[in-house]
C-alpha positions in Angstrom: -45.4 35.6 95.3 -45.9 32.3 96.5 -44.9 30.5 99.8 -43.0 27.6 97.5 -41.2 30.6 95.7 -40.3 32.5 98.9 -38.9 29.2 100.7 -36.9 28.1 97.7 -35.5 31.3 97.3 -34.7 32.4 100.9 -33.4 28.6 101.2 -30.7 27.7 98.5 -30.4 27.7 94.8 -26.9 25.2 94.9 -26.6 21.3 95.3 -27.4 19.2 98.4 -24.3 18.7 100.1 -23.9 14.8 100.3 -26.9 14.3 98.9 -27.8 11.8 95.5 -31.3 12.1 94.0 -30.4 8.5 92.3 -27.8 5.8 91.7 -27.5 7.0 88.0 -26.6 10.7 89.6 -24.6 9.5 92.1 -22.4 7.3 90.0 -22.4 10.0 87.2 -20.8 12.4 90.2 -18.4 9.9 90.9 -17.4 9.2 87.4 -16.9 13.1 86.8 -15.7 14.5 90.2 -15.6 12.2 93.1 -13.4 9.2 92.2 -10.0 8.7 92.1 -8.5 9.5 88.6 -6.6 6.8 88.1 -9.9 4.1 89.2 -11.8 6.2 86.7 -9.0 6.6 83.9 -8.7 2.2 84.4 -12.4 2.1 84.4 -12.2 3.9 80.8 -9.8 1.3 79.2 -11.9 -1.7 80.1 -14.9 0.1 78.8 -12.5 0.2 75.4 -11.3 -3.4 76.2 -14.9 -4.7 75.9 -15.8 -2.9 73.2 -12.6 -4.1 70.9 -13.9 -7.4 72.1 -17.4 -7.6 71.4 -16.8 -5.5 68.1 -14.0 -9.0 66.8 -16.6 -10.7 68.4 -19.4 -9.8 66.1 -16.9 -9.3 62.9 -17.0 -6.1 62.5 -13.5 -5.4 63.4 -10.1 -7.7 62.5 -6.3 -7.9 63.1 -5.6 -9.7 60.3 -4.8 -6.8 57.9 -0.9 -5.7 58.6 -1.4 -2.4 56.3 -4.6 -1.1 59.0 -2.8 -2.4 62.1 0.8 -0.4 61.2 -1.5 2.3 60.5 -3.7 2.2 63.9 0.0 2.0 65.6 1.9 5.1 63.5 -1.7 7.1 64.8 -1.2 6.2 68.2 2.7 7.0 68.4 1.7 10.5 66.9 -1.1 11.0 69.6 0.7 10.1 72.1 3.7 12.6 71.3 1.0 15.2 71.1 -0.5 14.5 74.5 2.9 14.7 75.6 3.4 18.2 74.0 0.4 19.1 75.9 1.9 18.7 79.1 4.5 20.4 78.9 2.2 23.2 78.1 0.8 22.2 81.3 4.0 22.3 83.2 4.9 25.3 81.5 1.6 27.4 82.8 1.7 25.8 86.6 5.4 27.1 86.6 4.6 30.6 85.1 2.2 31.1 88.2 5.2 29.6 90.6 7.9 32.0 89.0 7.9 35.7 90.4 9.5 39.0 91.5 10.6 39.6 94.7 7.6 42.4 95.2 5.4 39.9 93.4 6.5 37.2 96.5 5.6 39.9 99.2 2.7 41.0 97.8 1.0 37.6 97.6 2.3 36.8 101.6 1.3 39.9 102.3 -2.4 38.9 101.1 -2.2 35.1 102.5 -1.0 36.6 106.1 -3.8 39.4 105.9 -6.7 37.0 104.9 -5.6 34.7 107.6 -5.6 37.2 110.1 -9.5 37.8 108.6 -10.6 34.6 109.2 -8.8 34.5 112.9 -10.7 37.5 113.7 -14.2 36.2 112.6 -14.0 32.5 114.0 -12.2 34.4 117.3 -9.3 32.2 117.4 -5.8 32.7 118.0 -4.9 31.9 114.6 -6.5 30.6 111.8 -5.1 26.8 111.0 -2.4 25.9 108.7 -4.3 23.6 106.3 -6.9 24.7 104.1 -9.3 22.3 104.8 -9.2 23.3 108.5 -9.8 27.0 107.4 -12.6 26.1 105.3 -14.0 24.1 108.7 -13.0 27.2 111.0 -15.4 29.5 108.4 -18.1 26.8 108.1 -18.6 26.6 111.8 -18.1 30.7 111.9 -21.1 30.8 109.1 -23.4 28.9 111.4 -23.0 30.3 114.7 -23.9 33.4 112.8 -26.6 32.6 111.8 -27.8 31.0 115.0 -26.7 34.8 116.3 -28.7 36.4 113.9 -31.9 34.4 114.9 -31.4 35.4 118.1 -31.1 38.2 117.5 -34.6 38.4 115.7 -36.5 36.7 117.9 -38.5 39.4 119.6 -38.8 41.4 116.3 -42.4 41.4 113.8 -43.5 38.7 112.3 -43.3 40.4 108.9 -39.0 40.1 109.2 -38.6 37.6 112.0 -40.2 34.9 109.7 -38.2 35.0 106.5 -34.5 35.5 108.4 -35.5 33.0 110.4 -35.9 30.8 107.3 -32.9 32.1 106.0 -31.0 31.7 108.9 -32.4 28.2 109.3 -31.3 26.9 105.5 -27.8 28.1 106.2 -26.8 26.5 109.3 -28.8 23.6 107.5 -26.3 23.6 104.4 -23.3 24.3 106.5 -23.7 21.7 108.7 -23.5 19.0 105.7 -20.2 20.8 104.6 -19.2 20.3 108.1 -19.7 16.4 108.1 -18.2 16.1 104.6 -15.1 18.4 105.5 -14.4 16.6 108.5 -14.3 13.3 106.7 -11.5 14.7 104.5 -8.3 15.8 103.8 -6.5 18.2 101.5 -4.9 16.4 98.6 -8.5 14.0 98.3 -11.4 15.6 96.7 -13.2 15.4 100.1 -12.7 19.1 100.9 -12.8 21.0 97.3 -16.3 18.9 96.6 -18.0 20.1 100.0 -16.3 23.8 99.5 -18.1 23.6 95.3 -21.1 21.8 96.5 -21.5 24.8 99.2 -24.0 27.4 97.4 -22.3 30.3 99.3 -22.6 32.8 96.8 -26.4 32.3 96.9 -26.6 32.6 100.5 -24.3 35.6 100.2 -27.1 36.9 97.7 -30.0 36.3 99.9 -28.2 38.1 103.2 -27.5 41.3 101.0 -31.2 41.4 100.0 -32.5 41.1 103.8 -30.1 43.4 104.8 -31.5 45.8 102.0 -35.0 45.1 102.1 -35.6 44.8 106.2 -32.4 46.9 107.4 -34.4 49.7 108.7 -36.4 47.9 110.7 -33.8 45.4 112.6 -32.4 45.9 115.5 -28.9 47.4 116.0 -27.5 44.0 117.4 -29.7 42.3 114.8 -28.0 44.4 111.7 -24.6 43.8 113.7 -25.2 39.9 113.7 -26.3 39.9 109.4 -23.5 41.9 108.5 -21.0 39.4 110.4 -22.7 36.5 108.8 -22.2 38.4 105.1 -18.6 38.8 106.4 -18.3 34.9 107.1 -19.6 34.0 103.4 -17.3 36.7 101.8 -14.2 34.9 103.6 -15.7 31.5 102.7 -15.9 32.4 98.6 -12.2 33.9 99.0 -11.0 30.6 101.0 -12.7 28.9 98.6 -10.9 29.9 95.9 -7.9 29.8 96.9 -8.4 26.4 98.2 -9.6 25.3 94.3 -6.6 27.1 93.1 -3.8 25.2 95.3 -5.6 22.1 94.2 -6.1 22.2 90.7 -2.1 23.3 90.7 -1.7 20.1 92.4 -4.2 17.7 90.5 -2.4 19.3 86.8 1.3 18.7 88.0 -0.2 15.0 89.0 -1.7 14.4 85.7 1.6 15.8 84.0 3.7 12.8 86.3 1.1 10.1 85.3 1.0 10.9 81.5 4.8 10.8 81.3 4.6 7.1 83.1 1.8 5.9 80.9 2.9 7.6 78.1 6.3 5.5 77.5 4.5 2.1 77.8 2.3 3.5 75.2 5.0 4.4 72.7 6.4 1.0 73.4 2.9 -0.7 73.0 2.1 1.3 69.4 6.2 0.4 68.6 5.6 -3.5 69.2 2.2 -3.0 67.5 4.1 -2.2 64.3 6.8 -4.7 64.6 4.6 -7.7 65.2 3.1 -7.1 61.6 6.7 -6.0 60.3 7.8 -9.1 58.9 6.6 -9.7 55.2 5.7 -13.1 55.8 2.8 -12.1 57.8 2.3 -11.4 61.9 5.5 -13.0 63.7 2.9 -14.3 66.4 0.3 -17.8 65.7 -3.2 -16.2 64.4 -5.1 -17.6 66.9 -3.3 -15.5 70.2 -2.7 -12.2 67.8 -5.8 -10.2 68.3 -5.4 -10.9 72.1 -2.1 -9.3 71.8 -3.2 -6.6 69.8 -5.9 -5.6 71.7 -4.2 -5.4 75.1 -1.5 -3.3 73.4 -4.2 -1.0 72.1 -5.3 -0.5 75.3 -2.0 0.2 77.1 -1.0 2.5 74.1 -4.7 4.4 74.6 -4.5 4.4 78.4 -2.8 8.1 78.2 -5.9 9.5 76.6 -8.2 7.5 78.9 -6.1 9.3 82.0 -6.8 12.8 80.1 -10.5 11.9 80.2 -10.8 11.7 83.6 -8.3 14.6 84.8 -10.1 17.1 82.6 -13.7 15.7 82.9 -13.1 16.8 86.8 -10.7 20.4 86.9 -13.8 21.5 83.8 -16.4 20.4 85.8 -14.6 22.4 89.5 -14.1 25.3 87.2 -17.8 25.2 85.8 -19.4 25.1 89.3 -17.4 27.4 90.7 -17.3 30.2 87.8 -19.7 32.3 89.9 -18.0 34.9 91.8 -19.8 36.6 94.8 -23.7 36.7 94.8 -23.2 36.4 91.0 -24.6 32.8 89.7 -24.4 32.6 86.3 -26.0 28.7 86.9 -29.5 30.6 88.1 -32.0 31.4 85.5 -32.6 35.4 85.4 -36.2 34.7 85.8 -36.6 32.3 88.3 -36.8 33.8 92.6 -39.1 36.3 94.2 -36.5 39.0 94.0 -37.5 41.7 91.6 -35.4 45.1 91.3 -36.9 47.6 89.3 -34.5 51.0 88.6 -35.7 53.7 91.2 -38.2 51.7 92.7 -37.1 52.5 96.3 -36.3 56.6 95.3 
């Protein structure tokens, strides 16, 4: 085993928090996850707007043809009803979760107040904070005085376990303190807080603390073994918060994306409707040739600005569902041969 593998390992597996290895990556992150929807949604139609013009430009494409035109705007309408029929599907699965049983209601309180209470009792606090975002702070800041504990707590212990939970220990109040910064920046209803809470490789760190505890647990010390499982305790809560956190928000972010596509998706009938009627009379267009394709083209834009808007909503909830698919210390995102840890069946009977 070498050092390299052994630091990487006992270190992280995820994404740096707040960190861009490039321009390209960092605007790539923004286009996908960190900007506003509706920026990146506009953003989208201008891309289509300068490609309609560059495409006339070079003669490749016209808007002299009424037959092609009526039938670009009859494809648009029928889209656009579509994409409306898909939010109500939408609505109808948001309100499916929102509907229940009066023992179904208690139940789920009944978990909320007893998580709460969790997390109050771990951070040692009266009571855990109303918003999420200041419960995923509260755990955060719970992780890394953990792990400060558990180094502590190590100190005086051999070198042989002293040095890799000291690196452990080390990378985690490390990570957490960049979720710290970024969470403190934010607020629930921006992306601020579900980023940092994604971009936090917990479930790794919860992977590497149930190995240590394994692997060196009969040789810590009884306030040492104390201090590791309460860090292990602090990343459980954390995944739980999390998830509950990207829940509540992707509720949110699908009933906001249901309220824009209704808005844009009227203009758009109306756009593909004018579309057809400007190349309704037999005569030819009822507009001069010379101002038609500008005409046409901006109302091929505004009737395509509902698909642009599903772009970006679904390029963001697929890629928060993707990177948070693991559950626990299970990362499906790690390759099966890659870290130092090795478990062979009865190795240890």
């Amino acid at each position: 085993m070498s050092p390299s593998e052994t630091d990487e390992t006992l270190e992280s597996f995820g994404a740096n928090v707040g960190e861009q290895s490039s321009v390209l990556a960092g605007f790539r992150e923004w286009f996908v996850v960190e900007g506003d929807r509706v920026a990146v949604a506009v953003l989208l139609s201008g891309v289509i707007l300068a490609l309609l013009v560059v495409l006339r430009w070079l003669g490749i494409i016209s808007f002299t043809n009424p037959n092609s035109v009526t039938r670009v705007a009859s494809g648009m309408i029928a889209g656009t009803f579509s994409l409306v029929t898909l939010v109500v599907s939408v609505n109808q699965l948001i309100l499916s979760q929102e509907f229940s049983a009066a023992g179904r209601a208690r139940d789920r309180l009944e978990g909320v107040i007893d998580f709460r209470r969790k997390v109050a009792t771990t951070a040692m606090v009266p009571a855990s904070p109303a918003t999420p975002t200041r419960i995923l702070e509260l755990l955060v800041e719970s992780i890394r005085h953990d792990a400060a504990d558990l180094a502590d707590a190590v100190e005086n212990s051999d070198d042989e376990v002293r040095e890799p939970i000291t690196r452990y220990t080390n990378a985690v109040q490390k990570r957490t303190g960049r979720v710290d910064e970024v969470l403190e920046e934010g607020e629930f209803g921006s992306f601020t807080a579900i980023s940092a809470a994604i971009n936090y490789d917990e479930a790794w760190h919860l992977h590497v603390g149930t190995h240590l505890r394994g692997e060196y647990g009969d040789e810590l010390s009884p306030t040492a073994s104390e201090r590791l499982d309460e860090l292990i305790d602090s990343l459980k809560l954390f995944g739980v918060a999390r998830e509950q956190l990207k829940t509540t928000y992707l509720q949110r972010e699908l009933t906001r994306f249901s309220q824009l596509t209704i808005y844009w998706g009227v203009p758009s009938i109306l756009s593909a409707i004018l579309i057809g009627l400007l190349y309704g009379d037999f005569a030819g267009p009822s507009v001069s040739v010379a101002v038609l394709p500008f005409i046409t083209t901006g109302l091929i834009i505004v009737g395509l600005s509902p698909l642009s808007l599903l772009v970006s909503y679904i390029l963001r909830t697929a890629t928060v569902t993707r990177r948070t698919a693991s559950v626990g210390p299970m990362v499906p995102q790690k390759d099966p041969d890659e870290g130092p840890f090795h478990v062979e069946y009865g190795e240890d009977s």
